[in-house]
VOGU-3710 file (C-alpha; in Angstrom, 3 decimals, decimal comma):
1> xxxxxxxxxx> 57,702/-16,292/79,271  60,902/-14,586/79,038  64,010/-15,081/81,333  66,203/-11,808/81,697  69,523/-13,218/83,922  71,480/-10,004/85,990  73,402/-11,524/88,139  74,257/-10,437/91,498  76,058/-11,656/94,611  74,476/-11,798/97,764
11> xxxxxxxxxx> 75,381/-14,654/100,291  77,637/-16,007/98,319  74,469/-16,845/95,564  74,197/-15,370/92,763  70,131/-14,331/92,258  68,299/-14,441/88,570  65,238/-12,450/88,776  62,877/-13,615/86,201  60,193/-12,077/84,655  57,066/-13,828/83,047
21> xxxxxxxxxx> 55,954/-12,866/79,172  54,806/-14,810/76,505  57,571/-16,706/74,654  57,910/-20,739/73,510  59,047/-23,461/75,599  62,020/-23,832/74,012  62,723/-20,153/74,429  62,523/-20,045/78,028  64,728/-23,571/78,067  67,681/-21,774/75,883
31> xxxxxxxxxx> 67,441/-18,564/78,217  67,625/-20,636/81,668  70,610/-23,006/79,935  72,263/-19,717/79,390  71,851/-18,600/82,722  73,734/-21,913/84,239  76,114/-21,831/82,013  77,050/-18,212/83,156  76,536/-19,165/86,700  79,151/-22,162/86,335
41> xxxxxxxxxx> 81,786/-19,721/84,595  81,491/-17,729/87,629  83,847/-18,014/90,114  81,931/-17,927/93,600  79,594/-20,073/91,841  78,164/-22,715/94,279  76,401/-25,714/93,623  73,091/-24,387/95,553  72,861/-22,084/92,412  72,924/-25,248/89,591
51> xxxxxxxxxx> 70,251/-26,786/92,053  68,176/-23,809/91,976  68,424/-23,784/87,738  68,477/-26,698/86,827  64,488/-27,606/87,560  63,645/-24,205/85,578  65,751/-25,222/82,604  64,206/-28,764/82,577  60,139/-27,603/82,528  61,119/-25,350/79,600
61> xxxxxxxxxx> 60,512/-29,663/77,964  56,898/-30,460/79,456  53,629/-28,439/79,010  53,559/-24,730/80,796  50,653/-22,952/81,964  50,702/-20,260/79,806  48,242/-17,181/79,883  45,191/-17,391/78,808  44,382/-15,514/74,864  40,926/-13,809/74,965
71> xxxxxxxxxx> 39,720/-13,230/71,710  38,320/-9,730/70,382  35,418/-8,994/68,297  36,690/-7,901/64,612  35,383/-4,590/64,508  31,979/-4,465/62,253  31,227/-2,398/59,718  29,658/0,796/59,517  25,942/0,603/59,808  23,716/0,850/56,772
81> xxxxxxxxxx> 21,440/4,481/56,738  18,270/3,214/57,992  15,604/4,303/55,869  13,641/8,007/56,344  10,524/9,352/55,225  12,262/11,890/52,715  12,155/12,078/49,025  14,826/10,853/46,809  15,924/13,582/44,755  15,642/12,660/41,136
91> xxxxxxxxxx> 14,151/9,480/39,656  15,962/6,202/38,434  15,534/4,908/35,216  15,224/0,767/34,945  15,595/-0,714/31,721  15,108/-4,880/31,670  16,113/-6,895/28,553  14,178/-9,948/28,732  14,809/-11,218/25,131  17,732/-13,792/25,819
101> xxxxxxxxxx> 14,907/-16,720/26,389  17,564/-19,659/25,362  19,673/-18,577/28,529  16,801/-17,591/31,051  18,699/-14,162/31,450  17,310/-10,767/31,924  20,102/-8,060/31,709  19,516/-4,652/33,975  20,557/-1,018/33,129  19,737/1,407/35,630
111> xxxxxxxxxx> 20,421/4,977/35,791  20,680/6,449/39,595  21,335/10,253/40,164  23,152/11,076/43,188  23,822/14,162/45,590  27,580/15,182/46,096  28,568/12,170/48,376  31,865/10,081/49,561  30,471/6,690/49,129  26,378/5,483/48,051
121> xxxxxxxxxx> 25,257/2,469/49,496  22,856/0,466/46,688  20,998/-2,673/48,036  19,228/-5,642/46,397  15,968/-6,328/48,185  16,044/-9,007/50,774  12,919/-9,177/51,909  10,298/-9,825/49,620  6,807/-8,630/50,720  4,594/-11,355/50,537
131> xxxxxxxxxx> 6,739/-14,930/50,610  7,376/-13,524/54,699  11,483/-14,401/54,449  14,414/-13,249/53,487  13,871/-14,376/49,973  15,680/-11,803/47,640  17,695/-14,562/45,004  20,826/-12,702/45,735  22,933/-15,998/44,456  21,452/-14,726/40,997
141> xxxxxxxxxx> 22,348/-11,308/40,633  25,794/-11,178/38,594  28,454/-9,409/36,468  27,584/-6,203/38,256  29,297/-3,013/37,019  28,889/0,546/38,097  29,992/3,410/36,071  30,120/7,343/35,843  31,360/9,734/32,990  32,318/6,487/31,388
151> xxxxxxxxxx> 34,789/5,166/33,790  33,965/2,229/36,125  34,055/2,959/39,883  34,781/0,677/42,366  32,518/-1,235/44,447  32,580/-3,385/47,912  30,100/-5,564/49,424  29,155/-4,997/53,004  31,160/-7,346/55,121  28,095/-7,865/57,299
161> xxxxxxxxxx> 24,660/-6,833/55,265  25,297/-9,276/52,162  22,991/-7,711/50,264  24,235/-3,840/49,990  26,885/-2,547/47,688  28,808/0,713/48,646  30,201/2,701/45,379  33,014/4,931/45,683  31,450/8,110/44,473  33,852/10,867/42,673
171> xxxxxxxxxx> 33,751/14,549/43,212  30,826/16,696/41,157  29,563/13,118/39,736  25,527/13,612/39,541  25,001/10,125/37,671  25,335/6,505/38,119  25,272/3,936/35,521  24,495/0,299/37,007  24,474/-2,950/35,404  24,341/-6,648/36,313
181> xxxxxxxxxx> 22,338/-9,504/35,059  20,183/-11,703/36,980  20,403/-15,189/36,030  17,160/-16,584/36,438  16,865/-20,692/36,780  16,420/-22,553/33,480  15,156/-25,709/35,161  13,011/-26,264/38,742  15,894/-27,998/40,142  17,729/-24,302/40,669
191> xxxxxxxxxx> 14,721/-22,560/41,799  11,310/-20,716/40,370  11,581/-20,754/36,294  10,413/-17,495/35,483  11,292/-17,456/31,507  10,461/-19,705/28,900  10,086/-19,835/24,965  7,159/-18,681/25,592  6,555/-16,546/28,762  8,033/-14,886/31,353
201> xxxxxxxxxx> 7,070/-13,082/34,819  8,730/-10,366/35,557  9,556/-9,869/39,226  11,077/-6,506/40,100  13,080/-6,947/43,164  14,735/-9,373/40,992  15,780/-6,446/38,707  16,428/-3,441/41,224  19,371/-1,964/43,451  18,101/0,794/45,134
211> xxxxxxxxxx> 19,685/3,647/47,396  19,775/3,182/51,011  18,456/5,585/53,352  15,242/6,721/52,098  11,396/4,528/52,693  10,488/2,769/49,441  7,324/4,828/48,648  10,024/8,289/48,867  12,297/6,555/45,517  10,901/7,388/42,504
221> xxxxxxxxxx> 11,475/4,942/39,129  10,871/4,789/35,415  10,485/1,480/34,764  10,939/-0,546/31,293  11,130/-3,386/29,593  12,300/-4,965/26,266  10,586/-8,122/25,275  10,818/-10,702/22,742  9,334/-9,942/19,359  4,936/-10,244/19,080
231> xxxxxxxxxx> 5,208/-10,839/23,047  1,498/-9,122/24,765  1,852/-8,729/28,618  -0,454/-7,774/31,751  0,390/-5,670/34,351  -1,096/-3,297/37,317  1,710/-0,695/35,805  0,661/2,162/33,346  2,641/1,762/29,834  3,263/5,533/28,826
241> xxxxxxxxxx> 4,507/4,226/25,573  5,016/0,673/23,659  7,309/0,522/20,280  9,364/-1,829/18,929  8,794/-4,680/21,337  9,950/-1,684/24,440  7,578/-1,124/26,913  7,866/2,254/29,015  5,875/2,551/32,091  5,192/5,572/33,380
251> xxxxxxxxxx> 6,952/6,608/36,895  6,145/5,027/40,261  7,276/4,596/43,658  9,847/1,863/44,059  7,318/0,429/46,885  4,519/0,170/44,227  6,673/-0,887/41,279  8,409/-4,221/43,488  4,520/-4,414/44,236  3,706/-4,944/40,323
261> xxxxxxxxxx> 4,989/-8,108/38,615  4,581/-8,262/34,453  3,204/-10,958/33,305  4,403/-11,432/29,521  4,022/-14,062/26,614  3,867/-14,930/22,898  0,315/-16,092/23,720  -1,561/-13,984/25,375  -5,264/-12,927/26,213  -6,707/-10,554/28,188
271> xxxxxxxxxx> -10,752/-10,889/29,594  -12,731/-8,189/31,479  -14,246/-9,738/34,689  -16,398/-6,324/35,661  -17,926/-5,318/32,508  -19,694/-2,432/32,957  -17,963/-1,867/36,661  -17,024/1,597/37,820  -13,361/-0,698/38,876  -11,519/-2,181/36,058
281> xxxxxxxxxx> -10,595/-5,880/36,750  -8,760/-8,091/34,137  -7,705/-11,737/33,836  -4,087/-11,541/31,728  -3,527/-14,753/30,709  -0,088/-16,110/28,994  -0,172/-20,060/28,083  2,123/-22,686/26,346  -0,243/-23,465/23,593  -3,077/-20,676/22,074
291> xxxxxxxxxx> -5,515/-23,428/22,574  -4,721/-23,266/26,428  -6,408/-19,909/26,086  -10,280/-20,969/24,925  -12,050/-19,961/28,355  -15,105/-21,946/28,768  -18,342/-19,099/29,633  -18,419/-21,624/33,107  -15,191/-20,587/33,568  -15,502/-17,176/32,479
301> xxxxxxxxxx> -18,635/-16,297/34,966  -17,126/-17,699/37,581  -14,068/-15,899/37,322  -16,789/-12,599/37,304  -18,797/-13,736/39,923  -15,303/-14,343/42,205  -14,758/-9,959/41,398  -18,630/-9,423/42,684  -18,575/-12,433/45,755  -15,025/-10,899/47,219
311> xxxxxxxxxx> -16,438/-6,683/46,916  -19,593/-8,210/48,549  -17,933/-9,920/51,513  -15,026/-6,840/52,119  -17,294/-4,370/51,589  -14,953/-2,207/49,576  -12,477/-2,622/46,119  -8,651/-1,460/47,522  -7,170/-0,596/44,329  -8,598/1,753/41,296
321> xxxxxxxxxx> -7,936/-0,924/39,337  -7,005/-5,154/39,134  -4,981/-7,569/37,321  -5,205/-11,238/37,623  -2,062/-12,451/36,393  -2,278/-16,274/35,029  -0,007/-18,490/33,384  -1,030/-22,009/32,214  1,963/-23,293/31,439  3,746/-27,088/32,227
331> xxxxxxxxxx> 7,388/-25,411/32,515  7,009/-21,990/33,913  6,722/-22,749/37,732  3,213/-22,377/39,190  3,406/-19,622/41,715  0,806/-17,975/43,632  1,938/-14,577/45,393  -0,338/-11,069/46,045  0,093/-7,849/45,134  -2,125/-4,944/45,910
341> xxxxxxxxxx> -3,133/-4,096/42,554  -2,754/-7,612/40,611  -1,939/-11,024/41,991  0,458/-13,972/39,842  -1,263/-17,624/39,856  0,399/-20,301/38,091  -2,004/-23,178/37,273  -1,295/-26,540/34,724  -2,595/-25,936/31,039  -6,153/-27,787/31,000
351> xxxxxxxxxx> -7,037/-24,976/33,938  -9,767/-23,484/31,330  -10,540/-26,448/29,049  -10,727/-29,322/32,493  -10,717/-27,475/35,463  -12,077/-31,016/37,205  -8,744/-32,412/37,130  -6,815/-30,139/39,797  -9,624/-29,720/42,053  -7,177/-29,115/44,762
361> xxxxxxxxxx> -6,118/-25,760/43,274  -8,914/-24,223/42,875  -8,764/-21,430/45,296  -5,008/-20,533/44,194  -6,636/-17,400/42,095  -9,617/-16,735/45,306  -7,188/-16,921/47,943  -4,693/-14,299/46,641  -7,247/-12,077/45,347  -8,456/-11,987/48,970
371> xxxxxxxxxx> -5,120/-10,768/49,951  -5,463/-7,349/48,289  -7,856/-6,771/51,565  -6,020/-8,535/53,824  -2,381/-8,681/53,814  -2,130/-5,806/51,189  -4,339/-3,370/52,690  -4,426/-4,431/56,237  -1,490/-5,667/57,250  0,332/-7,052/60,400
381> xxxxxxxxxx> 2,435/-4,268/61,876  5,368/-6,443/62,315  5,165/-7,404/58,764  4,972/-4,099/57,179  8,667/-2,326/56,428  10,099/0,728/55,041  12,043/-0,889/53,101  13,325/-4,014/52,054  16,593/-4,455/53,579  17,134/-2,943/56,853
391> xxxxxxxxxx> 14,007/-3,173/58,719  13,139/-6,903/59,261  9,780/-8,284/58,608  8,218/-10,297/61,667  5,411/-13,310/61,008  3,704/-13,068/64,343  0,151/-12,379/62,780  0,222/-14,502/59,989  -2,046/-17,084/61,458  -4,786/-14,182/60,303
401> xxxxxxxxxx> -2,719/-12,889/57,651  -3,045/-16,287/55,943  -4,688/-18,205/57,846  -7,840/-16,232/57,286  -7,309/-15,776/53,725  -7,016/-19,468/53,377  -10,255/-19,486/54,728  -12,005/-17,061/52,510  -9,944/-18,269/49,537  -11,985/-21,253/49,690
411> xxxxxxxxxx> -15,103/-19,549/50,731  -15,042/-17,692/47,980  -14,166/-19,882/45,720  -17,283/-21,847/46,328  -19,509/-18,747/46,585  -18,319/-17,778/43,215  -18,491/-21,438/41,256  -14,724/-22,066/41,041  -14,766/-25,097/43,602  -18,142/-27,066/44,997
421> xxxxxxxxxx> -19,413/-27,354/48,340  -18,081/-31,451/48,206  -14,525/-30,307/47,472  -14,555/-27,898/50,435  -16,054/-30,501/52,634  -13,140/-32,827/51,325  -10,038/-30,493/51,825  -11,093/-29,625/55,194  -11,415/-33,673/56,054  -7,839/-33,999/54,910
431> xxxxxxxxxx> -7,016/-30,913/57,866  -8,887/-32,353/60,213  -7,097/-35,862/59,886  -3,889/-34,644/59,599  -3,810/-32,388/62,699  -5,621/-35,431/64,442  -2,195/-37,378/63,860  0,438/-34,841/63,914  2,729/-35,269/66,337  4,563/-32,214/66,764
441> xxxxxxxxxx> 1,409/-30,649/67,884  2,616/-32,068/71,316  5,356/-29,969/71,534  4,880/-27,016/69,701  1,799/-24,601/69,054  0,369/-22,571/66,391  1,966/-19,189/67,296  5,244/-20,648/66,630  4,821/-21,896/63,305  4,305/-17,873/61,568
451> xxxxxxxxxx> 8,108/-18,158/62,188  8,448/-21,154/59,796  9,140/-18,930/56,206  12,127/-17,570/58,393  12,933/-20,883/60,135  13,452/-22,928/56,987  12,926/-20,158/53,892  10,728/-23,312/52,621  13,241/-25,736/52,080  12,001/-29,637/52,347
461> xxxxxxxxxx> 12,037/-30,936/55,865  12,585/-34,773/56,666  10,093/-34,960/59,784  7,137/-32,435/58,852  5,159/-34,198/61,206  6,871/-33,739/64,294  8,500/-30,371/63,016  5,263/-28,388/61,832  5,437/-26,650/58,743  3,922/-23,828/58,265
471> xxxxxxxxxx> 0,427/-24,820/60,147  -1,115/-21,408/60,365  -2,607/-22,066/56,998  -3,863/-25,577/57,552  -5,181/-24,266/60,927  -7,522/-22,238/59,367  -10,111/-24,322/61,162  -10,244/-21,535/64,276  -11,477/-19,076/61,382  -14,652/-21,324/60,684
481> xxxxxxxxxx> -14,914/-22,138/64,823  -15,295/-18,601/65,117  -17,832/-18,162/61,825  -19,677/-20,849/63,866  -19,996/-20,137/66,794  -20,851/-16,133/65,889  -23,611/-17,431/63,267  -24,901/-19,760/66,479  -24,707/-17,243/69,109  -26,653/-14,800/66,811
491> xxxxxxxxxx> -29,427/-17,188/65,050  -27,475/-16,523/61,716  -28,083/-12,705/62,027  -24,280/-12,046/62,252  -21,127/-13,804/60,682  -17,707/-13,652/59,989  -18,428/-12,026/56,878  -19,413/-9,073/59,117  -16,594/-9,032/60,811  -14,230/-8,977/57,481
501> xxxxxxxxxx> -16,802/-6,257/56,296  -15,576/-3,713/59,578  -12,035/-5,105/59,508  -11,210/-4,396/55,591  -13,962/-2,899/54,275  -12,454/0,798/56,223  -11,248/3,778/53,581  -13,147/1,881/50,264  -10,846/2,682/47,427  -7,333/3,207/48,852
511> xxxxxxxxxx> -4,477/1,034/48,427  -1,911/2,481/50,661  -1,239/-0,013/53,985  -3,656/0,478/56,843  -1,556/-1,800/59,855  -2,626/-3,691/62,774  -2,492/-5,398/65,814  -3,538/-8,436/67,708  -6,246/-6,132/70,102  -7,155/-4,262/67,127
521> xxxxxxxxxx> -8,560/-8,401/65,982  -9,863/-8,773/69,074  -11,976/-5,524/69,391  -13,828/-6,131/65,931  -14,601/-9,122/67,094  -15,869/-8,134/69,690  -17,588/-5,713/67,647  -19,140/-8,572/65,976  -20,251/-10,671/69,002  -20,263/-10,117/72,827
531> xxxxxxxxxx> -17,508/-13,094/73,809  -13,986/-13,326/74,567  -12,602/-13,147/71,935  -8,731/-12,522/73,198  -8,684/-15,822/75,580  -10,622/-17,464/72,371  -7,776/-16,318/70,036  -4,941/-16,860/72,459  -6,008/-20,656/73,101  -5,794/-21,781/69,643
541> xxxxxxxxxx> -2,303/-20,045/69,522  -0,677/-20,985/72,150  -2,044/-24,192/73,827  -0,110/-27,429/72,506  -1,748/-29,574/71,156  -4,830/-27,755/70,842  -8,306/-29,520/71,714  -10,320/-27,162/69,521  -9,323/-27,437/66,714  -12,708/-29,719/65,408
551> xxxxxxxxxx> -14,701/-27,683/67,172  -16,153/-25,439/64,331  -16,579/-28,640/61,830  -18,855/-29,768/64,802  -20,959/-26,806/65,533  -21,564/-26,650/61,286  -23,425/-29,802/61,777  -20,247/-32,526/60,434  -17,953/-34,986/61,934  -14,594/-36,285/60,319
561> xxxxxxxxxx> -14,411/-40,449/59,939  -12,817/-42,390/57,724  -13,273/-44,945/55,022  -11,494/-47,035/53,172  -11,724/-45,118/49,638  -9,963/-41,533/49,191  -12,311/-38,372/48,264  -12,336/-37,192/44,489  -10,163/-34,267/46,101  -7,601/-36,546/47,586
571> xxxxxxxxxx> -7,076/-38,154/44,430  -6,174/-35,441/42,431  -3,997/-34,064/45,422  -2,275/-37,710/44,743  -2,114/-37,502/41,207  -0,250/-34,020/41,423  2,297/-35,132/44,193  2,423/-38,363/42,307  2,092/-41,644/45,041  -0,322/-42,044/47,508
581> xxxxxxxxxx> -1,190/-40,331/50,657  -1,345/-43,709/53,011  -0,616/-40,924/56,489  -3,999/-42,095/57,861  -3,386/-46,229/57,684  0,120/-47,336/57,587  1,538/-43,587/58,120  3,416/-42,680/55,023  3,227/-41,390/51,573  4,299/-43,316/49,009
591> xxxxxxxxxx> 5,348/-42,698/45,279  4,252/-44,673/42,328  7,548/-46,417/41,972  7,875/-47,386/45,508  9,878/-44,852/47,101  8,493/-43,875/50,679  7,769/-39,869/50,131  7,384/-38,672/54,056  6,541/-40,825/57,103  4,276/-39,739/60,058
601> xxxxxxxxxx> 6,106/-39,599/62,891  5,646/-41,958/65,593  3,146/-43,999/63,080  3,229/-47,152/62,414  5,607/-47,337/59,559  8,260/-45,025/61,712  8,171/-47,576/64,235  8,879/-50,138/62,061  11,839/-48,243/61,328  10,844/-46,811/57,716
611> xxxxxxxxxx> 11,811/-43,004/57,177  11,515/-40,662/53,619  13,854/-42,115/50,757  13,831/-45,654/51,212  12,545/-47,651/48,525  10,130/-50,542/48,540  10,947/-54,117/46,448  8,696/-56,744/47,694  5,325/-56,516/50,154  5,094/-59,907/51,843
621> xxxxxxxxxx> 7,565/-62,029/49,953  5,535/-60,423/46,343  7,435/-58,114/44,177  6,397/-54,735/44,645  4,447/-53,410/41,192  2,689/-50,795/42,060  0,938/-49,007/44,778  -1,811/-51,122/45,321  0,252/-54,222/46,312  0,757/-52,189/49,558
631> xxxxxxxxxx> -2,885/-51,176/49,607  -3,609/-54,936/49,399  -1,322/-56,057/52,070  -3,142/-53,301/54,503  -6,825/-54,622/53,769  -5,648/-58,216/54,265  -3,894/-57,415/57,723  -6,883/-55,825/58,467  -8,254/-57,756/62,204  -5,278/-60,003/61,551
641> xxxxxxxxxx> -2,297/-60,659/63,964  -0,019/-60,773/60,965  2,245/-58,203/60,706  3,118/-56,369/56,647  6,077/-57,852/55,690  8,610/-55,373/53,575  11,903/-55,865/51,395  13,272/-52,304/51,403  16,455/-51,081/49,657  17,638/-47,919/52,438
651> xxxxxxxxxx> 20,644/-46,285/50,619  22,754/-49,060/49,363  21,600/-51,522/52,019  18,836/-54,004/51,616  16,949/-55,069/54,869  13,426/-56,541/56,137  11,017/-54,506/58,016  7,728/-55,424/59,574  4,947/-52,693/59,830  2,283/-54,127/63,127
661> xxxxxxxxxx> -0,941/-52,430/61,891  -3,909/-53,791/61,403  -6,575/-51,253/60,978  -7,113/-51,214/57,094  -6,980/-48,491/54,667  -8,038/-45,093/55,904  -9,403/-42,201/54,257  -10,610/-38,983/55,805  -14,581/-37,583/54,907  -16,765/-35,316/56,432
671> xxxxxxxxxx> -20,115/-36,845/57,596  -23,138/-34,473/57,814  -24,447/-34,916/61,903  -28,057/-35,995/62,048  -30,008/-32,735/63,171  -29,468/-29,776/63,777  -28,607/-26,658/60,890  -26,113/-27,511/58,338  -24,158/-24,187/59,138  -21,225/-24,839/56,309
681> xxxxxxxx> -23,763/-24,788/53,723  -25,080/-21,280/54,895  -21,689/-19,994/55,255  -20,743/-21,355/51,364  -24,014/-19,464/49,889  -22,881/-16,489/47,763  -23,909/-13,177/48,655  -26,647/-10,933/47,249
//
């Protein structure tokens, strides 16, 4: 507020018109001080004038009311060219150095022509097809440097779209020269290791900027890559030439190339699973140790018979050709992601020579081999993009996406001899039970957990229980309700198998994306069996919790109960996350040195005030040595009023806790019905 004094004379008073603008306090104090000052000077001044000032001067000294500041939206950026269906003119050459092993860096040149333009915008993929979130490791791309003619041009990030770069082009330059480095993580604690002494996987989106404004499949590159010295690799990718350790593929879309991982390694072997087969299919294998790579003939059948099981129950082969990409390795992270054309599995080193020993991964290689048919070739509409920056991907179908996969992963991997009908029977015991006590099922429903990969990008949550995580997989139990109840309703004359066999099993041979929708689900099913299949579907998704979900366990002929020793199958899930999965009894997982690893929600132990990271030190008044001084305290409570009495040390604090359960140790099994057709073992028979 601003004071502007003219005085005047009129009835003997002389009149300050004010006028109000933004100013301090102490401004507007000085200006009406002023204007007394004048007023006493004057000589017709009266003392009606002082009384009239004097209040104005004085709130200059105590809070005003001033007016109020609206903020304004910084104006954004430009948008990004959304990507169109034209071609890019020229192709872009990709050179990756992925000799510096010791540092876990691969070093990038690419070579991008350009049209006469201002400014090119170049963007690192953000969305990685496959993992279903934003997952592009953009934290790892670094020392980026673009050049042309030999001088080095400027570059900006966008302010808004973290991921794209826009390059100052200048006049009559046809040629870009980009490089950067990504740093990929030497150790798990920074993220996937993808290099070691003695393999690597290759991702490309990891290695790529591409041009904005055009649809993947329209940019054309020539990839290569330079590997260590005596390294062998696998890969969907053509090689139009290998010398000297450089490997030149020969030139593909940028939508198939981000689509075709190499798999490299100083120990390598390669193994035809379709030996005499119109379709090529290879295992590529890359291990720690050469001994790691002595495939058993068990092993090796069943990794044949998987090939003829999944072109059986799809009805078609969606590629002209298939890699299985394998690493047995204790340091390179174990990974399991499809591609169209190939898919990368990471399993532990005794995979070939004692496959009994991780029987819960055994339909890691089945279940992304079935995603070549779905999720490659058919594919949600939501989730399929022109590219991968611009266009968001959307999870809405994944419950079928994965969900069914998960299903036929194991399926198949029964059918084919990689897993037995017992460790089936077992994993789906351990669903059943935990969906039995998962709280968050209360509150929200299967639909809502595709968004998950967005949600959280897979980060460790501290309540899984009562937030969901990722459930569409686990709920795979509506895809054997509906095999079920179709082979009931049909006296075993029809099958989900006949469904997957109309769904995927359309345009045999192609690998381009065929999309769909939730009807389109519903109408083959319908296809399949006379029911309603959209009220069916729309139950399971959306009703929380969901009744249901044992449904299709009971119409197979099996019921879920529990005993008070864990399944072969449960102990080697234990031995991998390394405690003990106690969910079902006391309601927590615990690690072999004590340390609580989750804790069910709203179980027993989380009302006894226990949560993830607090460590146990004695078990009623004993020293805690090991998990079965727990186990002991729950069998003795067992019928008893006596509550388990715990020592725990919670951050720095020690402090006593009392669990009040008394219903002994509880493990989850499947328990054939008495009766009536055993419809899980028709459903596991392989296919002639």
């Amino acid at each position: 507020m601003r004071i502007f004094v003219e005085a005047s004379h009129r009835d003997g008073i002389l009149h300050y018109p004010m006028r109000k603008e933004k100013v301090s306090r102490m401004q507007w104090f000085v200006s009406a001080l002023l204007a007394m000052i004048t007023a006493i000077n004057r000589p017709r001044c009266s003392l009606k004038l002082l009384w009239l000032l004097t209040p104005i001067a004085m709130s200059a000294l105590h809070p005003a009311r001033t007016e109020e500041v609206i903020p304004h939206l910084a104006p954004l950026p430009p948008p990004i060219s959304t990507p169109q269906d034209k071609q890019y003119p020229g192709t872009i050459g990709l050179a990756v150095d992925a000799t510096d092993l010791h540092h876990h860096v691969f070093s990038v040149v690419e070579t991008i022509p350009v049209v006469q333009a201002r400014w090119l915008t170049l963007l690192y993929p953000k969305w990685v097809p496959g993992t279903h979130e934003p997952a592009g490791p953009l934290a790892a791309l670094a020392g980026l440097t673009i050049s042309a003619r030999g001088q080095e041009l400027s570059w900006q990030r966008d302010t808004v779209n973290l991921y794209a770069f826009h390059v100052n082009v200048p006049p009559g330059v046809t040629l870009l020269q980009v490089k950067f480095q990504y740093l990929s993580p030497p150790s798990p604690q920074e993220g996937d290791v993808v290099m070691t002494d003695a393999m690597l996987d290759l991702q490309w989106h990891q290695e790529v900027l591409y041009p904005a404004g055009f649809d993947a499949k329209d940019i054309t590159v020539r990839p290569s890559i330079l590997l260590p010295a005596g390294w062998r690799f696998g890969t969907a990718l053509g090689s139009e030439k290998h010398e000297n350790n450089n490997v030149i593929f020969y030139p593909v879309s940028l939508n198939v190339l981000i689509d075709s991982p190499v798999y490299a390694g100083l120990y390598f072997a390669q193994f035809d699973l379709a030996p005499g087969g119109v379709v090529p299919v290879h295992l590529d294998v890359v291990a720690d140790h050469p001994e790691d790579l002595a495939i058993t003939p068990r092993m090796l059948n069943a990794h044949r018979e998987l090939v003829r099981q999944a072109a059986l129950n799809f009805a078609s082969q969606h590629y002209d050709h298939f890699d299985f990409l394998l690493s047995l390795s204790d340091e390179m992270t174990y990974r399991g992601l499809e591609h169209h054309r190939s898919s990368e599995n990471g399993e532990v080193r005794t995979y070939f020579t004692d496959p009994d020993k991780i029987l819960y991964w055994h339909d890691l290689v089945p279940h992304e081999y079935a995603h070549s048919w779905n999720g490659k070739f058919r594919r949600p509409s939501d989730l399929w993009s022109p590219d991968y920056n611009i266009v968001p991907e959307r999870d809405s179908l994944l419950w079928l996406y994965e969900g069914q996969t998960e299903y036929w992963g194991w399926v198949l991997a029964v059918r084919s001899g990689l897993a037995n009908p017992q460790e089936f029977r077992d994993y789906l015991a351990l669903i059943c039970a935990r969906l039995q006590v998962q709280a968050g099922r209360t509150w929200r429903n299967l639909q809502d957990t595709d968004n998950d990969p967005i949600i959280n990008e897979r980060q460790p949550l501290p309540w899984p229980s009562w937030s969901r995580v990722e459930d569409y997989k686990e709920e795979m139990l509506m895809w054997l309700d509906a095999d079920t109840l179709i082979r009931e309703r049909t006296n075993n004359a029809s099958s989900l198998t006949h469904f997957a066999q109309l769904f995927f099993g359309v345009h045999d041979g192609s690998y381009s994306v065929d999309t769909y929708a939730f009807e389109d689900v519903v109408g083959l099913l319908r296809t399949t069996l006379s029911y309603d299949w959209r009220n069916f579907l729309l139950a399971r998704l959306n009703l929380h919790p969901n009744p249901s979900f044992m449904d299709g366990i009971q119409r197979a002929g099996w019921r879920l109960e529990f005993s008070d020793s864990p399944s072969l199958f449960a102990r080697s899930l234990d031995e991998a996350h390394g405690g003990e999965d106690l969910m079902f009894s006391v309601g927590l997982f615990l690690a072999k040195d004590g340390t609580i690893g989750d804790v069910l929600w709203d179980g027993p132990a989380f009302r006894a005030g226990l949560s993830k990271g607090v460590k146990i030190l004695t078990v009623n008044g004993e020293p805690f040595i090991g998990i079965d001084t727990l186990k002991h305290a729950i069998s003795q409570a067992r019928g008893s009023n006596a509550s388990i009495e715990l020592l725990v040390m919670d951050g720095k604090h020690t402090r006593h806790v009392a669990i009040n359960y008394h219903g002994g140790l509880c493990y989850p099994h499947l328990v054939r019905n008495s009766g009536g057709r055993d419809r899980l073992a028709d459903i596991l028979q392989p296919l002639h």
